[in-house]
C-alpha positions in Angstrom: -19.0 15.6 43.8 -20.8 15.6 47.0 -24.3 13.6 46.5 -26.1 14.3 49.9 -29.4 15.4 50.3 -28.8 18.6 51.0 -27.1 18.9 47.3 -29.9 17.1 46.0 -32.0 19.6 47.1 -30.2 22.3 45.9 -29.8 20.8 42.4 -34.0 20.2 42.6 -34.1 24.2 43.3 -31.9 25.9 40.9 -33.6 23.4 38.1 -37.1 24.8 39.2 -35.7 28.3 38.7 -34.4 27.1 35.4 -37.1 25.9 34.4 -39.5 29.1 35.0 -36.8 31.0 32.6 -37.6 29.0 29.6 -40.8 29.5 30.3 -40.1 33.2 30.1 -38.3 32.8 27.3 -40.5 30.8 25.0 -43.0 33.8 26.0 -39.8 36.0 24.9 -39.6 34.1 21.5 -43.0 34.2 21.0 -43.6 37.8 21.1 -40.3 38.3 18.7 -41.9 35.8 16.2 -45.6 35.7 15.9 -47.7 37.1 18.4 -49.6 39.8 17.7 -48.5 43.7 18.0 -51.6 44.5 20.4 -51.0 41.5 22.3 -47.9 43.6 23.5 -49.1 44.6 27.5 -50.5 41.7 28.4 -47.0 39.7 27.4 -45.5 42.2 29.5 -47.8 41.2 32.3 -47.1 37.6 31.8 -43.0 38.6 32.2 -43.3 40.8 34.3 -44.7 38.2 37.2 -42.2 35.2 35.6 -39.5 38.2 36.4 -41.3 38.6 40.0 -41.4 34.8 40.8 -37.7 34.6 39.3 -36.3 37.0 41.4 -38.6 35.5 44.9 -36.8 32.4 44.2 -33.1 33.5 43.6 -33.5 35.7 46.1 -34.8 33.4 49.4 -33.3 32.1 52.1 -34.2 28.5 51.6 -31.4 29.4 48.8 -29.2 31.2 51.3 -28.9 28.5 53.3 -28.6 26.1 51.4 -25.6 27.2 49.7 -24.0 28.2 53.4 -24.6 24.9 54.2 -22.8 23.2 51.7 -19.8 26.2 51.5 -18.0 23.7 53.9 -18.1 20.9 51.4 -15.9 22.5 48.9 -12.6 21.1 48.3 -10.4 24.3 48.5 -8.3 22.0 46.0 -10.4 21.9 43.3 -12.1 24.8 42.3 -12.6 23.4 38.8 -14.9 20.6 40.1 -18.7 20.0 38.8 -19.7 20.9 42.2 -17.2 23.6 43.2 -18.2 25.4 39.7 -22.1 25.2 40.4 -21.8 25.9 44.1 -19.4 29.2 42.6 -21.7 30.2 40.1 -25.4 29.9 41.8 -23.1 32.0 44.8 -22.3 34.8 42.4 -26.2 35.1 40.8 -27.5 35.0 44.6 -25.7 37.6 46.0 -26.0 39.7 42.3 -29.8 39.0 42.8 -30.0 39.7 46.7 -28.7 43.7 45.5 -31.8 44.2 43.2 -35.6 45.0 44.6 -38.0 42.7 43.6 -40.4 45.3 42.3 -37.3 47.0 40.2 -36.5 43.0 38.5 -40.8 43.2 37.9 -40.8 47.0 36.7 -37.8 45.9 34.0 -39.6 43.4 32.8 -42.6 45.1 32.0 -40.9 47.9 31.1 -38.6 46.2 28.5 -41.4 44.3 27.0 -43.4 47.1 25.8 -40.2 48.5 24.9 -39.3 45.9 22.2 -42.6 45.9 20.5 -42.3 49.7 20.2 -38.5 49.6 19.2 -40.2 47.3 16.1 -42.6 49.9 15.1 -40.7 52.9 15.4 -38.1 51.1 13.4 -40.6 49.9 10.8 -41.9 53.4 10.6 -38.8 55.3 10.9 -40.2 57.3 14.1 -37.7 57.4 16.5 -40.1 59.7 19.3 -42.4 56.2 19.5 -39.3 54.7 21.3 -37.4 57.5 22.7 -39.5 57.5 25.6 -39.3 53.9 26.0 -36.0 54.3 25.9 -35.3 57.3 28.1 -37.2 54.6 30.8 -34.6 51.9 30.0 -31.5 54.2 30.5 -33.0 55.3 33.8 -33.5 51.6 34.9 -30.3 50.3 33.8 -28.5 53.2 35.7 -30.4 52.2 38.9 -29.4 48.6 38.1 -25.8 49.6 38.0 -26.2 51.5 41.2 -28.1 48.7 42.8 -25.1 46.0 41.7 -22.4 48.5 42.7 -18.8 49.4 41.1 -15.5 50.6 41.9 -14.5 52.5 39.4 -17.2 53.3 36.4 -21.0 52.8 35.9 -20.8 50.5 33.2 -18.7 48.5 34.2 -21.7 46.7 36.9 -23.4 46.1 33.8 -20.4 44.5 31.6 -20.4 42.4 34.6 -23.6 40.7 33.3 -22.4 39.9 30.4 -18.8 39.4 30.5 -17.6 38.9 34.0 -14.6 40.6 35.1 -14.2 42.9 32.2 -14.3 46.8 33.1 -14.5 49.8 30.9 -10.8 50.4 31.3 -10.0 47.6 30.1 -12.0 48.1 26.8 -11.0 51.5 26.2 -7.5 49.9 25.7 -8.8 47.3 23.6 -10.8 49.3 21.6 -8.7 52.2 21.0 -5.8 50.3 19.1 -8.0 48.5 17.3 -10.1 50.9 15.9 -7.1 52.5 14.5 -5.8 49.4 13.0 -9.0 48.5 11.4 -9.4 51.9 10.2 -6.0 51.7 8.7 -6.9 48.8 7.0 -10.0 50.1 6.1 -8.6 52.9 4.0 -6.2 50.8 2.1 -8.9 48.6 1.2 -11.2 51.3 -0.2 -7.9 52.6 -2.3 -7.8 49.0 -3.9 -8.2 49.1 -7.8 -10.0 45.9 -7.5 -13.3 45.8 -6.3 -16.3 43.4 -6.3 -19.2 43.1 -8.2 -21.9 43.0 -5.4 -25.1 43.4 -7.2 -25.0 39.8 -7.9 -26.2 39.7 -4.4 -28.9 42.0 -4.8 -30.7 39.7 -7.7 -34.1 38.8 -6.7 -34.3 35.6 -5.0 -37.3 34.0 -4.0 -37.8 33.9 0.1 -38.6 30.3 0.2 -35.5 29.3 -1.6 -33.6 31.7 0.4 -35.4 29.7 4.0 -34.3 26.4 2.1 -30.9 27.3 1.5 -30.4 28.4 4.6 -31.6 25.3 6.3 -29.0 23.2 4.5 -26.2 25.8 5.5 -27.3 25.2 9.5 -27.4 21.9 8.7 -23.8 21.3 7.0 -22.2 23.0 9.8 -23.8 21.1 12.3 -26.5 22.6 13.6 -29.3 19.7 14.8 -33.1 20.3 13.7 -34.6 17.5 15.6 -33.4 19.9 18.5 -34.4 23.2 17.0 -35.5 25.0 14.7 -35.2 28.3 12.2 -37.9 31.1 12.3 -38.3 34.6 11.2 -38.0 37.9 13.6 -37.4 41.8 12.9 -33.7 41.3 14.4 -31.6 37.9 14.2 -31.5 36.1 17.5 -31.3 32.8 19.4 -32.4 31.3 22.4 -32.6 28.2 24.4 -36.0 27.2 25.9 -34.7 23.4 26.8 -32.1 21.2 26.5 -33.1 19.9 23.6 -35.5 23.0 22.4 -32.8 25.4 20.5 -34.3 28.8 18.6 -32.7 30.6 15.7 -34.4 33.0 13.6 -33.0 35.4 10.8 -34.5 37.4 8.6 -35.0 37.3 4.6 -35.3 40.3 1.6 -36.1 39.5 -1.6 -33.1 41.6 -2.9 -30.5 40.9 -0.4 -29.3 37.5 0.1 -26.3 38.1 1.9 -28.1 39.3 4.7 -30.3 36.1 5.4 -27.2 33.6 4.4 -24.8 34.9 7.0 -27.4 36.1 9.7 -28.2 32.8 9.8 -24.9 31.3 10.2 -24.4 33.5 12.6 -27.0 32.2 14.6 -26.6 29.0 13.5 -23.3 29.3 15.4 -24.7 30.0 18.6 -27.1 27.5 18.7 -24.0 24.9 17.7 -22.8 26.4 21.4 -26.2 26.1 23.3 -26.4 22.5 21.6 -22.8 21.3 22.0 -23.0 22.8 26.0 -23.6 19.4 28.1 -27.7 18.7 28.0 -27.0 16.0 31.0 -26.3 19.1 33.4 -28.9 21.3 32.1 -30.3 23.3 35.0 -26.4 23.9 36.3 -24.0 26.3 35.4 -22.2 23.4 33.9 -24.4 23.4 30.8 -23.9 27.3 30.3 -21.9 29.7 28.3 -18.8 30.8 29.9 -19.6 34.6 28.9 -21.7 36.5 25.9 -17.8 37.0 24.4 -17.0 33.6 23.8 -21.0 32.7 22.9 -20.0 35.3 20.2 -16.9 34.0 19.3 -18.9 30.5 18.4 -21.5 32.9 16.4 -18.6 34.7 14.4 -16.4 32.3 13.6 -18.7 30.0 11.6 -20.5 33.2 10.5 -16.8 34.5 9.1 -13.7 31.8 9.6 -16.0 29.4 8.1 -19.3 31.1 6.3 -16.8 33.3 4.1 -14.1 31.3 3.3 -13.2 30.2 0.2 -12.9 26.3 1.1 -16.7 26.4 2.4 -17.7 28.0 -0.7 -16.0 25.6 -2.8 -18.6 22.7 -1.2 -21.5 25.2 -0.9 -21.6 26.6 -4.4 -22.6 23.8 -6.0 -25.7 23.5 -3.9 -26.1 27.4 -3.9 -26.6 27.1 -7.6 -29.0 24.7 -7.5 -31.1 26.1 -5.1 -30.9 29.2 -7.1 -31.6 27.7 -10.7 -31.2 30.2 -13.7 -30.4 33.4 -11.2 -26.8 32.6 -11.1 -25.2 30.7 -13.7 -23.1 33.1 -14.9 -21.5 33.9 -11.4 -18.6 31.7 -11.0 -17.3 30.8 -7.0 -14.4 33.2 -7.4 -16.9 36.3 -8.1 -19.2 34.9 -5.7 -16.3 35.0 -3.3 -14.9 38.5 -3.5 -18.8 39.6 -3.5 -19.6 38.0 -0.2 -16.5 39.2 1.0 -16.7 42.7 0.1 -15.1 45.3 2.5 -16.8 48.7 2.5 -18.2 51.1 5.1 -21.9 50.4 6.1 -24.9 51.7 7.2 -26.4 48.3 9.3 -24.0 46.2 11.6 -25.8 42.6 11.1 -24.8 43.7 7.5 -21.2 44.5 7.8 -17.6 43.2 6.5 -15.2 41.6 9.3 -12.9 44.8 8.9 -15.5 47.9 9.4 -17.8 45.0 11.8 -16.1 46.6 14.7 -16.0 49.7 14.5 -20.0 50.0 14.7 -19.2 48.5 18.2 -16.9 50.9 18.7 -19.2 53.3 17.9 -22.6 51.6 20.2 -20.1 51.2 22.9 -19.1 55.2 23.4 -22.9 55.7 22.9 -24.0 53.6 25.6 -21.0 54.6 27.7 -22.3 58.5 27.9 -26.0 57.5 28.2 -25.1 55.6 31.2 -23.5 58.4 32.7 -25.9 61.2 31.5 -23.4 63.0 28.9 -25.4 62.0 26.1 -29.5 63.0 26.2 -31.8 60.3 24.7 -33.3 63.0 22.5 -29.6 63.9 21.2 -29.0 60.0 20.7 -29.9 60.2 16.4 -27.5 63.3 16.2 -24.8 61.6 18.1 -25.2 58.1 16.4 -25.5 60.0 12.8 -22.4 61.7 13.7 -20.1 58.6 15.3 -21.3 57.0 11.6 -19.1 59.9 10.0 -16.6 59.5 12.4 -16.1 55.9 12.8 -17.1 54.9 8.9 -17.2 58.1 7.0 -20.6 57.6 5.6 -24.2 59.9 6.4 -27.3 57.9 7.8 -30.0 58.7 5.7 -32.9 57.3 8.5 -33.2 56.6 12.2 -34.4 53.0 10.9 -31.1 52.4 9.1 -29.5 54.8 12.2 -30.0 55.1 15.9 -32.9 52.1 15.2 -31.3 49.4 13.6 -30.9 46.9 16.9 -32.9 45.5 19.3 -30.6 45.1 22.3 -31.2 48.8 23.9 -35.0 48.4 23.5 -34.6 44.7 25.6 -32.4 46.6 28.3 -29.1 44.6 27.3 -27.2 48.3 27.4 -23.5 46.5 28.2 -23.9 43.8 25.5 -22.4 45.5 22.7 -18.9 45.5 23.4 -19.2 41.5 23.6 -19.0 41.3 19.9 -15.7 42.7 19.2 -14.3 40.3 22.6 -16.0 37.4 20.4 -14.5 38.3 17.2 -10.9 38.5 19.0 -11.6 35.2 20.6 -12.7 33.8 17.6 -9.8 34.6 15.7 -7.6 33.5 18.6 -9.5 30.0 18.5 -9.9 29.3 14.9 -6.0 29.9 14.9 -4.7 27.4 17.6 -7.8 24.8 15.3 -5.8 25.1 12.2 -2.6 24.1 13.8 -4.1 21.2 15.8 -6.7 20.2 13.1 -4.4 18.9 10.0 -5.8 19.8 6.6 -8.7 21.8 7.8 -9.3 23.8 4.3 -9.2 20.7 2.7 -12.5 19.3 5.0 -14.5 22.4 4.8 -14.1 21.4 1.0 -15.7 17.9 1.4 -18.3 19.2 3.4 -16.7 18.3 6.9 -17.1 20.8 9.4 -17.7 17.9 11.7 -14.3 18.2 12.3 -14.1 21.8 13.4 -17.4 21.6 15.6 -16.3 18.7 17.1 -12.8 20.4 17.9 -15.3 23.3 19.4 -17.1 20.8 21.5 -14.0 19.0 23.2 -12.1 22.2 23.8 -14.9 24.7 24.8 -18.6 24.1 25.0 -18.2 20.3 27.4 -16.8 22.9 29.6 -19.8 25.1 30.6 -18.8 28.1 33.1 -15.4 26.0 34.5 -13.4 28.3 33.5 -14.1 32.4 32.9 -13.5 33.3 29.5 -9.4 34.6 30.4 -8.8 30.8 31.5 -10.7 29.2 28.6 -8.5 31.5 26.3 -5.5 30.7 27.7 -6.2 27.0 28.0 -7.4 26.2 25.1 -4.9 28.7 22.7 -1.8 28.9 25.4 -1.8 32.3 25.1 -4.1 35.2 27.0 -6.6 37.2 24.5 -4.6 38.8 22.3 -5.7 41.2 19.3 -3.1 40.6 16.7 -4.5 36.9 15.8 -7.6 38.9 14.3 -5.7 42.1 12.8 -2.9 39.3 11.1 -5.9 37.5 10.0 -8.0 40.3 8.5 -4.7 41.8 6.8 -4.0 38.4 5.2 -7.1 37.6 4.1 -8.1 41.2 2.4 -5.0 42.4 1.2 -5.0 38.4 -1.0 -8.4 39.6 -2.0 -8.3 43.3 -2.5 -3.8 42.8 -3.9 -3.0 45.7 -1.2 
């Protein structure tokens, strides 16, 4: 790796730029978790000119040159260098940055700001006209942003490009098509089954502070480090990084429903075993970031699923559940407890959803947000169309826009293109958790004794030390020896359900 000045420099300037986003997202956390509601458009403000400062930065030609300048120094050889892969990377942002106006990045911002704190309300209050106007101003900016980026072929496919780079439309429509069917195949068989759980033990009252304290010692079995992070409570689950060493979760808790903060939370818990595992000594450099959203969401979904509901886990967490739960209960053994938290059934929330009918709400969110893009679907239609994709896609009615069109934050922060990641990280996950139990000997038998050191560590070596080396196709391939493939997660599913369910 080169070490002249003039890479020095460069190192000193994208570390700056770094450094102004965690300050815009600890302002981002912030307004998520405690500040208050009419605090809203001065926030905005206060992102809106990060966003502005941000863009000036990426944007200039101090930047310009200095990556021309060092193009030269590249060793056609090695692409998969430290250098060659920051040199790559900070190339691709600056010319994706140079296509957007500096008052649009601003005007998104702001715009998406306000947005999020009225997506709350109208949510809370079941009003979907507070946020449809909010929203109809999103849709219009991200189809500018898609025009601004340019594509060949479709719309979305410039904003996929933000979030998983190189993936195009086409290419999900032939992922998602089969495997909709499959799941829905799988699906019905399930709901045929004779044997079926007995989920109201889940719905026993359960105090929230036990409910925070188990969940802490979940995070913290599986690895997650709280001298370099920490667990909070927002509307919608999410994490984020504002350091190195400064990691975010939050989940969310109901009284009645303790499913819902258990494997939120080890969901998040899973990406902020990524953002923790990613190297801190390169932080500032593409080096210490996540290949794509698909494999962050890979991390996420396999210790929320692979590991959160599998039997072996439970065998080491029950024990501990029971205690934390004293007297609620004791007449639940870990083989009811089991079959509950794994119960397969069509849902009305996707946070709250089995592994088989998970993806078909993406399904669902991604042929929404495909036709808003391109003006086929009317943001004052979108409740109609989302209620009717529920009864196409899960066969169930949605009784509210706040259990409906409402239930996620994403489209109220702009992040129209995210959705599809989910499904890529469940199909990576399952692809990965494979290739761990051949190369991990007796892995069931750790996750018994409490070692999922073993598993995170296995994570760590083969993906996270590896920042944005490799696209998420290479890492795949690499790491598995075979390209993404969707059988590893419909074998899986069918394994593990029709044992449960005796299809």
């Amino acid at each position: 790796m080169p070490t002249t000045k003039l890479y020095n420099e460069l190192l000193t300037y994208m570390k700056e730029i770094t450094t102004l986003s965690t300050c815009a997202s600890t302002l981002g956390w912030d307004q998520r978790t405690y500040m208050p509601f009419r605090a809203a458009d001065h926030r905005a403000d206060q992102l809106a000119l990060l966003s502005r400062l941000i863009h000036q930065k990426l944007t200039s030609p101090v930047l310009g040159d200095l990556l021309h300048n060092l193009e030269s120094s590249v060793d056609p050889t090695d692409s998969t260098s430290d250098f060659a892969v920051n040199l790559r990377e900070w190339k691709r942002l600056y010319f994706r940055s140079q296509k957007l106006p500096v008052d649009f990045v601003e005007e998104f911002s702001k715009t998406t700001a306000q947005a999020e704190m009225q997506w709350m309300l109208a949510r809370k209050e079941n009003r979907f006209n507070l946020f449809k106007p909010w929203l109809e101003k999103i849709v219009t900016l991200v189809q500018q942003q898609a025009s601004y980026y340019g594509y060949t072929d479709h719309p979305y496919d410039a904003l996929l490009d933000e979030y998983e780079p190189a993936m195009t439309t086409k290419q999900l429509k032939a992922i998602f098509t089969p495997l909709t069917q499959e799941l829905t195949n799988l699906m019905e068989k399930i709901l045929g089954s004779n044997f079926q759980p007995n989920i109201s033990i889940l719905k026993r009252s359960c105090s929230i502070i036990a409910q925070k304290e188990f969940c802490e010692l979940l995070s913290t079995f599986i690895g997650f480090d709280f001298s370099r992070g920490r667990l909070d409570i927002s509307t919608h689950p999410f994490t984020t990084q504002l350091g190195p060493m400064d990691i975010r979760l939050t989940t969310r808790y109901q009284e009645t429903d303790l499913a819902d903060s258990i494997f939120s939370t080890l969901h998040e818990t899973g990406h902020g075993i990524y953002e923790q595992g990613l190297p801190s000594l390169y932080f500032g450099t593409p080096m210490a970031e996540a290949v794509s959203l698909g494999i962050h969401e890979s991390q996420s979904r396999l210790w929320e699923n692979f590991v959160g509901r599998r039997l072996s886990s439970w065998k080491f967490f029950y024990p501990y559940f029971q205690k934390q739960f004293k007297n609620i209960f004791e007449d639940v053994s870990l083989e009811e407890l089991y079959f509950a938290i794994n119960y397969s059934h069509p849902s009305l929330i996707r946070t709250e959803s089995d592994e088989v009918t998970y993806n078909l709400h993406i399904a669902l969110r991604f042929e929404l947000e495909e036709m808003m893009i391109t003006g086929q679907l009317k943001i004052a239609d979108l409740p109609e169309a989302w209620n009717a994709g529920m009864k196409k896609y899960l066969k169930i009615t949605v009784p509210s826009d706040t259990l409906g069109c409402l239930q996620d934050m994403h489209w109220g922060g702009g992040a129209l293109g995210y959705f599809p990641t989910y499904t890529l990280g469940n199909l990576f996950a399952a692809q990965f958790f494979h290739t761990a139990q051949q190369e991990i000997s007796n892995l069931d038998q750790a996750f018994e004794t409490g070692k999922f050191n073993v598993l995170k560590q296995w994570l760590n070596e083969k993906i996270h030390v590896h920042g944005k080396r490799y696209n998420s196709n290479t890492l795949c391939q690499l790491v598995t020896q075979k390209p993404l493939d969707r059988s590893f997660l419909i074998n899986y599913l069918k394994e593990k359900y029709s044992l449960i369910y005796h299809l």
